[in-house]
C-alpha positions in Angstrom: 128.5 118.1 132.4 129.0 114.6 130.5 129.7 115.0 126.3 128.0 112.1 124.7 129.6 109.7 122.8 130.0 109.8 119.4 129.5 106.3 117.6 132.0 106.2 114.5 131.6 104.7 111.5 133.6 101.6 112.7 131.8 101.1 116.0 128.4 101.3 114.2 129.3 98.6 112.1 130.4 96.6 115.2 127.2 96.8 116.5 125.5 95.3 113.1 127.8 92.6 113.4 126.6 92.2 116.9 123.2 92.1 115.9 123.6 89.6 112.6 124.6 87.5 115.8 121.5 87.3 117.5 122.4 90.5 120.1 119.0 92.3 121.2 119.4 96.3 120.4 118.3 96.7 123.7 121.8 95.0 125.0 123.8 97.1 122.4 122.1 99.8 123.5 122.7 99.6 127.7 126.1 98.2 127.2 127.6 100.5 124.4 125.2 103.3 125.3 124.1 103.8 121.8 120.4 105.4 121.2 117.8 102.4 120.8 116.3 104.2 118.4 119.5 104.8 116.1 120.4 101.9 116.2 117.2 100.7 114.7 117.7 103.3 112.1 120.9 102.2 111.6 120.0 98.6 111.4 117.6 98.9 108.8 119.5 101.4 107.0 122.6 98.6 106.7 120.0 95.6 105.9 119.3 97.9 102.8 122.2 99.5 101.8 125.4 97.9 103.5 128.0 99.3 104.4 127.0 102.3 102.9 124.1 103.0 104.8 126.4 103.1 108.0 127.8 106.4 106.7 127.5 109.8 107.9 125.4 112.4 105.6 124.9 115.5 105.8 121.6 117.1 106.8 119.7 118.6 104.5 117.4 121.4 103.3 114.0 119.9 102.5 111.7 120.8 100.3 108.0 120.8 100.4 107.8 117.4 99.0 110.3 116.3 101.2 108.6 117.8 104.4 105.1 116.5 103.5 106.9 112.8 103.7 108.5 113.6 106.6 105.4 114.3 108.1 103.2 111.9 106.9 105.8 109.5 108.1 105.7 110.3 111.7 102.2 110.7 111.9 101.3 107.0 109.5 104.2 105.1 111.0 104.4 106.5 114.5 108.3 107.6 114.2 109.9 109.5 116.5 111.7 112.7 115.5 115.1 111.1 116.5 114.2 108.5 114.3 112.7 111.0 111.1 115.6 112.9 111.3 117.9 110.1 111.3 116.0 108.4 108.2 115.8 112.1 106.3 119.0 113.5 107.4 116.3 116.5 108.3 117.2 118.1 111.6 114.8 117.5 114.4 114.0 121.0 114.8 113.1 121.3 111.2 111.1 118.1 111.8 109.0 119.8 114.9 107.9 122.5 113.3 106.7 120.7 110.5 104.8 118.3 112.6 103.6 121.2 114.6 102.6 123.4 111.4 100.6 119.8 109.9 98.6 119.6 113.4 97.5 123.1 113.0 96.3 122.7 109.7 99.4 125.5 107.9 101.3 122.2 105.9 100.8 125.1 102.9 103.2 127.4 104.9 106.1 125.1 104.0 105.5 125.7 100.3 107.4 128.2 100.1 110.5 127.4 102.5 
């Protein structure tokens, strides 16, 4: 059974400098065996925000508002749930159900989570 690597704060902002000098995610990705899709996240996250955006949060409890987003993100913009949970800080689980609940028509059963 293989534990996946965890990719610190330092390596992550490695891998931006890599990319501000022309590296494909793609390369970072097979090479340093990073998730594509994270590293996109991340990517965008540190054009906006820095440094900053490299850094860990914690998940969080959404609220309806917050959920509806979620949602209407993945469905509008074709995001994964890696990705939505990694732009949200929303756990994929959380963001299944959701999407789940919105296909069956019950988005009113997350009022009241």
């Amino acid at each position: 059974m293989s534990k996946r690597k965890r990719h610190g704060y330092e390596e992550c902002l490695k891998y931006m400098h890599l990319i501000k000098e022309g590296r494909s995610i793609h390369s970072i990705h097979v090479e340093y065996g990073i998730n594509g899709e994270r590293l996109h996240v991340l990517w965008n996250q540190y054009q906006l925000q820095g440094k900053a955006g490299l850094l860990k949060k914690k998940n969080i409890k959404a609220d309806y508002t917050l959920k509806k987003e979620i949602v209407l993100d993945i469905e509008e913009n074709r995001l994964t749930l890696h990705a939505a949970s990694l732009k949200y800080g929303a756990s994929p689980p959380t963001n299944i159900s959701m999407v789940t609940a919105i296909q069956n028509g019950r988005l009113g059963s997350f009022e009241q989570c």
